[in-house]
matplotlib code that plots the C-alpha trace (Angstrom):
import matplotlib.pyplot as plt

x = [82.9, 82.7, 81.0, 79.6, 78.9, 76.6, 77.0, 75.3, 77.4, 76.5, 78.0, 81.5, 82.9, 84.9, 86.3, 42.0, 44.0, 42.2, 43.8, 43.2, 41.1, 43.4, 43.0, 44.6, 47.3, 48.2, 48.5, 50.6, 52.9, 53.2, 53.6, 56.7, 58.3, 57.9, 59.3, 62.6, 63.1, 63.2, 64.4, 67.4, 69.7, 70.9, 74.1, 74.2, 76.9, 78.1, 79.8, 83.1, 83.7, 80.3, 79.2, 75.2, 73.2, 69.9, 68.0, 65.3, 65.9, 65.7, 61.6, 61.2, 63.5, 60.9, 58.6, 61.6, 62.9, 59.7, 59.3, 63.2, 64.4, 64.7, 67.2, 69.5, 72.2, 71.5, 74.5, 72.5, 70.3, 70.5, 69.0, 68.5, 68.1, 67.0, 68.2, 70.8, 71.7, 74.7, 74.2, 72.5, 69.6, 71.9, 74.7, 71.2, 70.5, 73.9, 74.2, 70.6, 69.2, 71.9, 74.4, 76.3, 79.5, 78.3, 75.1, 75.3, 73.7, 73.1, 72.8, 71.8, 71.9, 72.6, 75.0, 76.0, 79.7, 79.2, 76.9, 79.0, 82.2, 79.6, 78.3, 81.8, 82.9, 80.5, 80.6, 84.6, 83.8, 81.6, 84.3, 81.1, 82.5, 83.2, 79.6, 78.1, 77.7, 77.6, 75.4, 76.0, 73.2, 70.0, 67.7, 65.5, 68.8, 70.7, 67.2, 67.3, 70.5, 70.3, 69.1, 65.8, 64.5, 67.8, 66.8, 64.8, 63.9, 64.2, 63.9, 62.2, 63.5, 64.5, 63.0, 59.9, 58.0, 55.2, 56.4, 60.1, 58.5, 56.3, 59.3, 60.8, 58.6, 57.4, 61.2, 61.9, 59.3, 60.8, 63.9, 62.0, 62.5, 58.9, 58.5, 60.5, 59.3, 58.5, 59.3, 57.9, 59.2, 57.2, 53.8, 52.6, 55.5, 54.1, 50.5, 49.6, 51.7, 49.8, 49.8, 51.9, 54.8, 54.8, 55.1, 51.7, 49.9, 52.3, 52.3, 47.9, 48.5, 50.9, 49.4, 45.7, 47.8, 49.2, 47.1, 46.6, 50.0, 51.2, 50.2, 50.0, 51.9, 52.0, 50.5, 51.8, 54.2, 55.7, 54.0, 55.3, 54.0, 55.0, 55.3, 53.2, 54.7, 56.6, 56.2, 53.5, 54.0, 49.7, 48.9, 51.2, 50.8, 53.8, 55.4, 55.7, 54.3, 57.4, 58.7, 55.7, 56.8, 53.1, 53.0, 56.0, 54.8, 51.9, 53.3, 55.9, 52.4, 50.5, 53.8, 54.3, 50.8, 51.0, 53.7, 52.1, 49.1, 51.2, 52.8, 49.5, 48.2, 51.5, 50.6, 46.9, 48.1, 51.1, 48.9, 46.2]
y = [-171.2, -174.2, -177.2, -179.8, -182.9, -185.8, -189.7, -192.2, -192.2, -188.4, -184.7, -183.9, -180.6, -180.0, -176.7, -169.9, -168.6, -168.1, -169.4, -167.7, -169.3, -171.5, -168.8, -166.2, -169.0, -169.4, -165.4, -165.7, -168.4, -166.3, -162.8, -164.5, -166.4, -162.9, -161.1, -163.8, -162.9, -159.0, -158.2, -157.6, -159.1, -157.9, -159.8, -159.5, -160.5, -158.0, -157.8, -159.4, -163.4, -164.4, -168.0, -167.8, -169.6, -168.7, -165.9, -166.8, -164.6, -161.1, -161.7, -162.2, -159.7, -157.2, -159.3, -160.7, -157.3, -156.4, -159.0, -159.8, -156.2, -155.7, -158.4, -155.8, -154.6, -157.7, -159.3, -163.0, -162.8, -166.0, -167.7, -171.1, -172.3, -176.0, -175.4, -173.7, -174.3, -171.4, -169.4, -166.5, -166.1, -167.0, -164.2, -161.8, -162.6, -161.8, -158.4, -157.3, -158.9, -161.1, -157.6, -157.8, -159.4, -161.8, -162.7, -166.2, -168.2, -171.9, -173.9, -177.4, -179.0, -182.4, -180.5, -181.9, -181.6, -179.2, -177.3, -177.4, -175.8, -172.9, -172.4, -172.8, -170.3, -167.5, -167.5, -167.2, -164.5, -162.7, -162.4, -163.7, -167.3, -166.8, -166.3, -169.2, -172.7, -175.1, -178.6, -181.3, -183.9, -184.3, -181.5, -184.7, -185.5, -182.2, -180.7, -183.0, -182.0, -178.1, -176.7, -175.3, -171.7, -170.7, -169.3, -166.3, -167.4, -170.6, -170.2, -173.7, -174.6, -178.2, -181.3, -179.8, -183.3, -182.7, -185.3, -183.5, -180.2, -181.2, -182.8, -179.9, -177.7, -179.7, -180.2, -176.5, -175.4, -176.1, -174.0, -171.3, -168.5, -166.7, -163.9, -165.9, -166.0, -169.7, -168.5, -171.7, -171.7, -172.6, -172.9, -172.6, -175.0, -177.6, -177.2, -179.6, -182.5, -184.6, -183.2, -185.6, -184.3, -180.6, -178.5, -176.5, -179.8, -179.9, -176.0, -176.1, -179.1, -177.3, -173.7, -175.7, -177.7, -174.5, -171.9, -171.4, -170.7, -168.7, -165.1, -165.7, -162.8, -163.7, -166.3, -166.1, -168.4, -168.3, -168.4, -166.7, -166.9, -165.6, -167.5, -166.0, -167.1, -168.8, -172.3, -172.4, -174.5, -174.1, -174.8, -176.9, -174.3, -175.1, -177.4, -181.1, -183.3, -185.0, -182.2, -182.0, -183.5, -184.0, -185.5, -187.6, -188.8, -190.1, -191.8, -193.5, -194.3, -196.1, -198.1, -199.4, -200.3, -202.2, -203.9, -205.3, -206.0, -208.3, -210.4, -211.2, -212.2, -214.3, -215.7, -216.4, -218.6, -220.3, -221.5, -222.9]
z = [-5.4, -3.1, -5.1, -3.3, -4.8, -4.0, -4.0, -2.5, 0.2, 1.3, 0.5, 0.0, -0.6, -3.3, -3.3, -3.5, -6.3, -10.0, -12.5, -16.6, -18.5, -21.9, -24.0, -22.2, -20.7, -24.9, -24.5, -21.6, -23.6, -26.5, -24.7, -23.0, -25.9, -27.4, -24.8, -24.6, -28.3, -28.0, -24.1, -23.9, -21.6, -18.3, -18.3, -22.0, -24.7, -24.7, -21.3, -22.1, -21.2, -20.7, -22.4, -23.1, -25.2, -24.5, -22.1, -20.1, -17.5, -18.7, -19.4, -15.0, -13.5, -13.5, -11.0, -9.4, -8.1, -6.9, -4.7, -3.6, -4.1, -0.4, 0.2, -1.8, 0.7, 3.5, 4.9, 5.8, 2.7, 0.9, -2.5, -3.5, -7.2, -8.6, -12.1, -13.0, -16.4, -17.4, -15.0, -16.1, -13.7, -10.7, -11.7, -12.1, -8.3, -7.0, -8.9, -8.2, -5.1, -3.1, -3.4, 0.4, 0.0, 2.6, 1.1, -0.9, -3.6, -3.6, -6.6, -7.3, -10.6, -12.3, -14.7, -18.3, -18.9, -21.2, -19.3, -16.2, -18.0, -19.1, -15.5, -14.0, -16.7, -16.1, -12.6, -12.5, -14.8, -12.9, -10.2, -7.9, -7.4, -3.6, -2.9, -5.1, -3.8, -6.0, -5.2, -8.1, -8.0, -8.2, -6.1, -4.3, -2.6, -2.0, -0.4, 2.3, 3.5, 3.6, 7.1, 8.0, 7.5, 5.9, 1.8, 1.8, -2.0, -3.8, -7.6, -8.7, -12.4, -12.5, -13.9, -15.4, -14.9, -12.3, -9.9, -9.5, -9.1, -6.6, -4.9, -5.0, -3.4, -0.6, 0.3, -0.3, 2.3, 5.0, 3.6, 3.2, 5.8, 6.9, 4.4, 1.9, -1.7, -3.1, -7.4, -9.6, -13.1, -16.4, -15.2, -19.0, -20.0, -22.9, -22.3, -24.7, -23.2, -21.1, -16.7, -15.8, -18.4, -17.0, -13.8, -13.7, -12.2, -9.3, -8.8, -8.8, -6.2, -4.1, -4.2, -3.1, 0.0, 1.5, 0.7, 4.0, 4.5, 1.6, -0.3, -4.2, -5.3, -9.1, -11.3, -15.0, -17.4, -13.2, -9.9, -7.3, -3.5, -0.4, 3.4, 5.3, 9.0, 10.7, 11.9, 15.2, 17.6, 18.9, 15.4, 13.5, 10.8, 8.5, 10.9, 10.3, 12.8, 13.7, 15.3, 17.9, 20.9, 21.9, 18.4, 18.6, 22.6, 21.2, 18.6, 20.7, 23.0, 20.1, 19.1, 22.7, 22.5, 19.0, 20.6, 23.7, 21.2, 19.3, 22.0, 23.5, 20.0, 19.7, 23.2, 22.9, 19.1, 20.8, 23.8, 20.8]

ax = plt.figure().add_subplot(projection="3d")
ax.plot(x, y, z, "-o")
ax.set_aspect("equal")
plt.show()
């Protein structure tokens, strides 16, 4: 597993959707707290080694190898996670969708100790550690370092406040290869707590943005949407204006004349 961790000073490696009404979002919440108690697990107990404390994977595989199932098999395919926790739904992705020796997994997280030596556990366990990369810090800092259009998913499940998952999903975007799959945890997460405290405001927000851009394949306690293209250089559909060079021209333009606007204005008061 090579871990990289981040300081300050940078990396180092160390080895128009509708959304259901409240009362059937309550059903959704307690259709999938019911479904966490009684599924069982896919990388359960049972299988020798394995440190778990809770499952809340086993409840999404269903939708999740619908939509990633045919990564199965692919040499480049490769995942990204904000979230990790133990483990669980990472080892699920290598053993059902990321199965090609030379596909990888990327993981960022903030870690706990104890939480860490449960990750760090399973995945040696697994026998999958040479295909899991492992980002300690926080997912606002790590995202900006990862390289364009390289994940063909990114499994959002970090800070559940809306301001981090909106973070996270704008800076994921860009990540995201066209027909990629964008999978938001916990949209139903506390909905009695006030928007601010949970991840559904940032999802709505996100989902109305780029609508244009994106298929809705699933709304539920998770959303899960699809890119629809790649970035277009006509358009600017998906691609962020500072790689226009038009764009970038023009801006370079408007400076130079904000420049020469403020000499003379220096000029005219120095010759008052």
């Amino acid at each position: 597993m090579l871990e990289v961790k981040h300081t300050a000073g940078g990396a180092s490696p160390v080895e128009m959707v509708t959304i259901p009404p409240m009362p059937r979002r309550i059903a959704l919440l307690a259709a999938f707290v019911l479904a966490v108690a009684a599924a069982p697990s896919e990388l359960a107990e049972e299988a020798p080694g394995y440190h778990y404390s809770t499952d809340w994977t086993s409840p999404n595989t269903d939708a999740w190898s619908r939509y990633l199932g045919p990564l199965a098999g692919r040499a480049d395919a490769r995942g990204l996670e904000i979230g990790c926790f133990e483990g669980r739904s990472t080892l699920w992705f290598l053993e059902h969708v990321l199965t090609h020796p030379d596909a990888r997994m990327a993981c960022i997280d903030v870690f706990t100790k104890e939480i860490e030596e449960s990750f760090d556990h399973n995945v040696a366990v697994s026998g999958q550690a040479n295909r899991v990369i492992k980002y300690k810090g926080y997912s606002q800092d790590v995202l900006r370092g990862l390289p364009y259009d390289s994940f063909d998913f990114v499994y959002i499940d970090g800070c559940h406040l809306a301001s981090c998952a909106l973070s996270d999903a704008i800076l994921s975007w860009d990540l995201l290869r066209a027909g990629g799959f964008l999978i938001f945890d916990d949209y139903m997460f506390k909905i009695d707590q006030p928007p601010s405290q949970r991840p559904k405001l940032a999802i709505d927000a996100f989902l109305e943005a780029f609508i244009d851009q994106i298929i809705v394949r699933e709304v539920g306690f998770q959303v899960i949407v699809e890119k629809k293209s790649e970035r277009s250089a006509k358009d600017l559909v998906g691609k962020p204006l500072v790689h226009d060079p038009k764009w970038l021209k023009r801006l370079h333009r408007l400076s130079e004349q904000n420049r020469r606007r403020e000499q003379r204005k220096r000029a005219a008061e120095g010759a008052e």
